[in-house]
C-alpha positions in Angstrom: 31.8 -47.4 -65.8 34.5 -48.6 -63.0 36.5 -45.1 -63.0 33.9 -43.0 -64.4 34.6 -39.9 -62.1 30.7 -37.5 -62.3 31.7 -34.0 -62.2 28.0 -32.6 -62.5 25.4 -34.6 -60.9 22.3 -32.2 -62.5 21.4 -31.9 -58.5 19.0 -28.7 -59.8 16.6 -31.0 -62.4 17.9 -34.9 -61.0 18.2 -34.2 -57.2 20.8 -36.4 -56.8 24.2 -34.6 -54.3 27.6 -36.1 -54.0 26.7 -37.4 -50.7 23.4 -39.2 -51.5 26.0 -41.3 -53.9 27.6 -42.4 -50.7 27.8 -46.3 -50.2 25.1 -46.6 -53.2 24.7 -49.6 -55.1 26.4 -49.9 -58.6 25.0 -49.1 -61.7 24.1 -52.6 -62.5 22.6 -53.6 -59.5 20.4 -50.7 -60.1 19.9 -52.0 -63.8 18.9 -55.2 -62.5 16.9 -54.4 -59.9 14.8 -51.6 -62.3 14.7 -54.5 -65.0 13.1 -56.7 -62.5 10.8 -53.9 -61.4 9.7 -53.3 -64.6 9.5 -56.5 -66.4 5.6 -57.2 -67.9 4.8 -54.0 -66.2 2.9 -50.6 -67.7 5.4 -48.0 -67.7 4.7 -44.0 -67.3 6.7 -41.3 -67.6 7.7 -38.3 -69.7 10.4 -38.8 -72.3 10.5 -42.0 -70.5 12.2 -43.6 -73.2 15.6 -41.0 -72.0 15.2 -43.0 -69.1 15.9 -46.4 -70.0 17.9 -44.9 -73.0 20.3 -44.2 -69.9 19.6 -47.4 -68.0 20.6 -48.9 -71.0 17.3 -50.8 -70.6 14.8 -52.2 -73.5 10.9 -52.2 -72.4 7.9 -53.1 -74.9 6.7 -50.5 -76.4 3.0 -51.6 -75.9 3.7 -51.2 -72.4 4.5 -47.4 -72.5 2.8 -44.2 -71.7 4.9 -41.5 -72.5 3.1 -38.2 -71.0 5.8 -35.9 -74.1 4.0 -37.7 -76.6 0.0 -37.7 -75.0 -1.4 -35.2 -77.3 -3.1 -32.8 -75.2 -0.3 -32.3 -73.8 2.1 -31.6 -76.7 2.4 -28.5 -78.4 0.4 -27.6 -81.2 3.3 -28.2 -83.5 2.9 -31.6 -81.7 6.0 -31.3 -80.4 6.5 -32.8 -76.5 6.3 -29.9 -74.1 8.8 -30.1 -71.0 7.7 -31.9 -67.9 8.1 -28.2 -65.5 5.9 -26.5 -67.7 3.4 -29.3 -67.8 3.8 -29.6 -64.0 3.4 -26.1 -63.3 -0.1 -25.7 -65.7 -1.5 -29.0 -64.7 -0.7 -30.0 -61.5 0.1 -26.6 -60.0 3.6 -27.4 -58.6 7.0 -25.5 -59.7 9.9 -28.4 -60.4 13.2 -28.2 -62.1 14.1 -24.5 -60.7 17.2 -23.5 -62.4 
């Protein structure tokens, strides 16, 4: 990744601003550290597997809870349902404004 210049940081779903990336640690020291974390833990999350997919991390499978594929809250097609629409009909709260 040494090089890898980010021209779009997602900042409207991720957050994340040029400057926040200021004197931040490198991508594997946050692997490790996340690994670590982790490790023999119970993982939640929603499409959580995108998550490690880009953290280029492996977790047991047993020891996730993947809210996309929970299904009452998947679509009736049982297809996962995205997290802001989720958010906004079960917990009230507006996130990932475009």
């Amino acid at each position: 990744m040494h090089g890898l210049q980010i021209t779009d940081y997602r900042t409207q779903w991720s957050g994340v601003r040029e400057k926040d990336l200021v004197n931040a640690p490198t991508v594997k020291q946050v692997q490790e550290r996340v690994r670590k974390l982790v490790e023999g833990r119970i993982l939640v999350g929603h499409s959580i597997d995108c998550d490690l997919d880009v953290l280029e991390l492996k977790h047991p499978h047993r020891l996730i809870r993947d809210t996309a594929y929970f299904a009452p809250f998947t679509h009736m097609s049982g297809r996962p349902q995205k997290l802001r629409i989720l958010s906004r009909r079960h917990l009230g709260l507006t996130i990932q404004v475009v």
